[in-house]
C-alpha positions as CSV (number, residue, x, y, z in Angstrom):
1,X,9.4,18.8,-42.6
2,X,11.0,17.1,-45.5
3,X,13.8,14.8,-44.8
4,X,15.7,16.5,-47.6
5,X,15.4,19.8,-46.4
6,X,16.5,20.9,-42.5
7,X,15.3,24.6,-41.3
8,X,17.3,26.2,-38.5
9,X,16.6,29.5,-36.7
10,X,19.5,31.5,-36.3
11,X,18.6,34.8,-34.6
12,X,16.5,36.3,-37.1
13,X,17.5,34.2,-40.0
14,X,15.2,30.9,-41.0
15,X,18.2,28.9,-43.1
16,X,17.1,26.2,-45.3
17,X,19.5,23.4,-46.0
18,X,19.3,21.4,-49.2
19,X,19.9,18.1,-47.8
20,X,20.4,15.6,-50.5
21,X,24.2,15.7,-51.1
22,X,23.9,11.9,-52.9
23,X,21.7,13.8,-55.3
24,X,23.6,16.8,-55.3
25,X,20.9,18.5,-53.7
26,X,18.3,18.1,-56.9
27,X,15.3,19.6,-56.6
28,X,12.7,16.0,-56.5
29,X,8.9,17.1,-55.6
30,X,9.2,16.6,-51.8
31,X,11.8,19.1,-51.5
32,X,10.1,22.0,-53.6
33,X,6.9,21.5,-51.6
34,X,9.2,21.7,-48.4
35,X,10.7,24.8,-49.5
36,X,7.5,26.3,-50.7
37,X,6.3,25.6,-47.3
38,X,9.5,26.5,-45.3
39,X,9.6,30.0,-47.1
40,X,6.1,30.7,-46.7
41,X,6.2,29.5,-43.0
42,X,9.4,32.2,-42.4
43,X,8.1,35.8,-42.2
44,X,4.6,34.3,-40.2
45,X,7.3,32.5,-37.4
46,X,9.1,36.2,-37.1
47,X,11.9,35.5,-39.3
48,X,13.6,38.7,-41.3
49,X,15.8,36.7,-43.7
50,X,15.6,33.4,-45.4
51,X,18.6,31.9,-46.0
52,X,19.1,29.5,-48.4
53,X,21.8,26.6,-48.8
54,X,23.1,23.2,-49.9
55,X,25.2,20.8,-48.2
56,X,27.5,18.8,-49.9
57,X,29.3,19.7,-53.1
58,X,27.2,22.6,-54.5
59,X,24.0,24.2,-54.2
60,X,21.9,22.4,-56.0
61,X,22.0,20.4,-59.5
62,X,18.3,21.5,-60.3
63,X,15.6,19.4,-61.8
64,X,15.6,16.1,-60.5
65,X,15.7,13.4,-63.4
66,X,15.6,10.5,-61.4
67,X,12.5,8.9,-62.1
68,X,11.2,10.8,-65.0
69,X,10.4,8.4,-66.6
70,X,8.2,6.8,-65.0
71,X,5.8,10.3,-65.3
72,X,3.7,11.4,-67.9
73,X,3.7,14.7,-69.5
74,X,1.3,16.3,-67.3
75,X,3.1,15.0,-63.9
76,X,6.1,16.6,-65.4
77,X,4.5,19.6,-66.4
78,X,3.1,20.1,-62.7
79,X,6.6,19.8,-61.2
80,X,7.7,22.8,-63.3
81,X,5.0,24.9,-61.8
82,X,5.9,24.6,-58.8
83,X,9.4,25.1,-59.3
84,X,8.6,28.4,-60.2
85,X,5.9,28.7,-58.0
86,X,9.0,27.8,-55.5
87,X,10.8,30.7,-57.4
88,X,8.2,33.2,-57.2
89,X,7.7,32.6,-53.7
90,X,11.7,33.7,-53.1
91,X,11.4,36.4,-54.8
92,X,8.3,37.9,-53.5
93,X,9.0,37.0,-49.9
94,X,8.9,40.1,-48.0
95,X,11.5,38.4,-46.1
96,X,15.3,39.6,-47.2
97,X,16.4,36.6,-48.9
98,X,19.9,35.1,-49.2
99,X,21.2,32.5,-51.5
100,X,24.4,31.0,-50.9
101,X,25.7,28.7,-53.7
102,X,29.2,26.7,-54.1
103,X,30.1,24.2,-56.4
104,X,28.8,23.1,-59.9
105,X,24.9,24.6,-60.2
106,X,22.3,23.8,-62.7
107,X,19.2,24.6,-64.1
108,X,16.5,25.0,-61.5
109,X,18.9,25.2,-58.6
110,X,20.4,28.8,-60.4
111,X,17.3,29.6,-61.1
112,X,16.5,29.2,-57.0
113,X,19.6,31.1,-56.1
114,X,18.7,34.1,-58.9
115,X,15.5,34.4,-57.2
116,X,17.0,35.3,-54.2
117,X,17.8,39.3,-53.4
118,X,21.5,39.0,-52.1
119,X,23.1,36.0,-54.0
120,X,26.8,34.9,-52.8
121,X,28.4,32.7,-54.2
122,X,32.0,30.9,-53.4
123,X,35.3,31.6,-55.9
124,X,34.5,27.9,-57.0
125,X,31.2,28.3,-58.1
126,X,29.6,27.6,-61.3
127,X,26.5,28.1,-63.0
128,X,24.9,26.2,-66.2
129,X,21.0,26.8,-67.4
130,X,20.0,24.1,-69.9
131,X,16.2,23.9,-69.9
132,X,16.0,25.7,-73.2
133,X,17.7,22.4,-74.1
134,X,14.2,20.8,-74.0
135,X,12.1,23.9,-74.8
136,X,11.4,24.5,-71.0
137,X,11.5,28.4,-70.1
138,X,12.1,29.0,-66.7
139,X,13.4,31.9,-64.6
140,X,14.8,33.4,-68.3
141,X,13.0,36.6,-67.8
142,X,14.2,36.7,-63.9
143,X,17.9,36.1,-65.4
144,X,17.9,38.8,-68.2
145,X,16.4,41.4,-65.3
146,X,19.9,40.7,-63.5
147,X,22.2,40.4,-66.5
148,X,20.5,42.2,-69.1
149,X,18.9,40.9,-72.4
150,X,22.0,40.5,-74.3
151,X,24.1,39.1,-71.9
152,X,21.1,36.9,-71.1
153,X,20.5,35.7,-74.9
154,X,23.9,34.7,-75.2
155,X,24.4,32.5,-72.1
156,X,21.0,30.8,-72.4
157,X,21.3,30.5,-76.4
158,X,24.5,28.0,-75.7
159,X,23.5,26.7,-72.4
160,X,26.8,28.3,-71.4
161,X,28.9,27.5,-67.9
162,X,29.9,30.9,-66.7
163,X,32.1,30.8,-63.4
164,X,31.4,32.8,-60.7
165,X,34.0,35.4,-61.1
166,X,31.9,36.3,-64.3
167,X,28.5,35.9,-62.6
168,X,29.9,38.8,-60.6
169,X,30.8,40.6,-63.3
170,X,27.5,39.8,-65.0
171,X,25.4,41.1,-61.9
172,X,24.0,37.9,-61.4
173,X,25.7,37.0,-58.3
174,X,26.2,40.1,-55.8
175,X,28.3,39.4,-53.5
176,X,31.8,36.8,-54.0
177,X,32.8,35.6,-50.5
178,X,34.5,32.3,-49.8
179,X,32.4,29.7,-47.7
180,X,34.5,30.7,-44.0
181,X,32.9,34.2,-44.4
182,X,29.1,33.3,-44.8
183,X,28.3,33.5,-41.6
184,X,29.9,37.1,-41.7
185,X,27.4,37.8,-44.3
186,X,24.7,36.4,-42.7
187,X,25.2,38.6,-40.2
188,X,25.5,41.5,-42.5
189,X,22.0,40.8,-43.9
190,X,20.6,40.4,-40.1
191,X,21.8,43.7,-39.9
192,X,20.4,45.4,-43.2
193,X,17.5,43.4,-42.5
194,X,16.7,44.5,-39.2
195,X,17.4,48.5,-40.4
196,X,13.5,48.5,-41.4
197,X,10.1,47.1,-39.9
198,X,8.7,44.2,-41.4
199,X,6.0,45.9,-43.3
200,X,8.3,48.8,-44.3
201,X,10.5,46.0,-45.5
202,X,8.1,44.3,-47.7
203,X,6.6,48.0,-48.7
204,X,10.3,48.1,-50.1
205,X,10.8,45.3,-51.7
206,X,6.6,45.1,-53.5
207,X,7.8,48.7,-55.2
208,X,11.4,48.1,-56.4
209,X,9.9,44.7,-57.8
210,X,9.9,43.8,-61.5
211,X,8.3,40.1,-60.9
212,X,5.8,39.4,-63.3
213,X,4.3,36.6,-61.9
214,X,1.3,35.8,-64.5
215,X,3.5,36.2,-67.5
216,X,6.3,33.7,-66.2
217,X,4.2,30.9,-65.4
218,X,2.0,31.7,-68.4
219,X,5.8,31.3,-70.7
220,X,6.8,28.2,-68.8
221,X,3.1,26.5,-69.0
222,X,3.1,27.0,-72.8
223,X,6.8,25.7,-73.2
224,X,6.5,22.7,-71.1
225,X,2.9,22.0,-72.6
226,X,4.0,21.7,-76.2
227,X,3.9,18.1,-77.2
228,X,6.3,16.2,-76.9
229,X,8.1,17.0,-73.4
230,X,9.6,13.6,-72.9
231,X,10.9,13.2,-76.2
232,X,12.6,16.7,-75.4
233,X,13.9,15.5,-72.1
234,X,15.2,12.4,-73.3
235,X,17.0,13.6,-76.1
236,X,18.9,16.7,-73.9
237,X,19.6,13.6,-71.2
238,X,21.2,11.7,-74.2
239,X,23.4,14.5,-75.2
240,X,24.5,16.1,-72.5
């Protein structure tokens, strides 16, 4: 397993740590194919939830820019689809999945944590998604599902920071607990896991699902694929 990414077993929890606090836990290309493989691996090893976390300051700081530059277009372009083939991996898991974000959270790494089907995050947590920034349309649909379409326009419009006491508000995250009671609610979702066989469980969660798999990687292909991504990128790294 990836050095930037430790799996635990915890009863019948698989918990994935983002392990790149120097990085603020940014999502390079080793660690999305880790998780991909990590959350694939869980429900085949037994495990009921997936548990997903960051060490460090926050949860994760998203996309990692580090040595973009060095890519072309098409390199970049492939790392978005796995990102959200990462993201539509959560949310289909017939696993009950559990994102637990603190800190400052961007792009991507929301995007992960909105994936997930209970989402916690600390009183100090923030969230910011600026890939519409450079064009790139990623989780949006996922995001508006939770919020709604309005709220959802108007945070993304602005590439907003919205705190996590509004997040709550928002229905984006669903449960506001301080980091001391996370193993309380890892507990809790052992528990309302373990209230249903596995294949009742993922019978569950296929027919309450609005994932539209095709159609999101179909909107991000076409976004990242218009010409000109680096140019894009460059300029929103200038700004920001």
């Amino acid at each position: 397993m990836s050095g930037a990414l430790r799996v635990e077993r915890r009863g019948p929890a698989q918990v994935l740590t983002l392990t790149r606090p120097e990085k603020m836990n940014a999502l390079s290309a080793e660690l999305v194919e880790a998780l991909i493989a990590a959350v694939d691996a869980a429900p085949a090893q037994g495990a009921e939830v997936i548990v997903l976390r960051g060490e460090g300051r926050n949860f994760s700081a998203g996309f990692d820019f580090g040595d973009w530059e060095a890519q072309s277009e098409g390199d970049l372009l492939l790392r978005f689809v796995r990102i959200e083939t990462l993201l539509q991996r959560v949310a289909a898991s017939p696993c009950l999945t559990v994102g637990l974000a603190h800190g400052r959270n961007f792009g991507a790494g929301v995007d992960l944590f909105g994936a997930c089907k209970w989402r916690v995050a600390a009183p100090d947590a923030a969230f910011r998604m600026p890939g519409l920034k450079f064009g790139l349309v990623l989780g949006t649909r996922r995001f508006a599902a939770l919020v709604g379409a309005e709220r959802a326009r108007a945070i993304l419009e602005q590439a907003s920071v919205f705190d996590a006491g509004q997040a709550h508000r928002d229905g984006f995250v669903s449960h506001l607990a301080a980091p001391d009671s996370w193993p309380d609610l890892e507990r809790q979702a052992a528990q309302a896991a373990g209230a249903l066989t596995g294949a009742a469980r993922a019978q569950l969660y296929a027919a309450l699902s609005a994932e539209q798999p095709d159609i999101d990687l179909a909107r991000l292909v076409r976004s990242a694929a218009e010409p000109g991504l680096k140019a894009r990128v460059a300029a929103y790294l200038q700004a920001r």
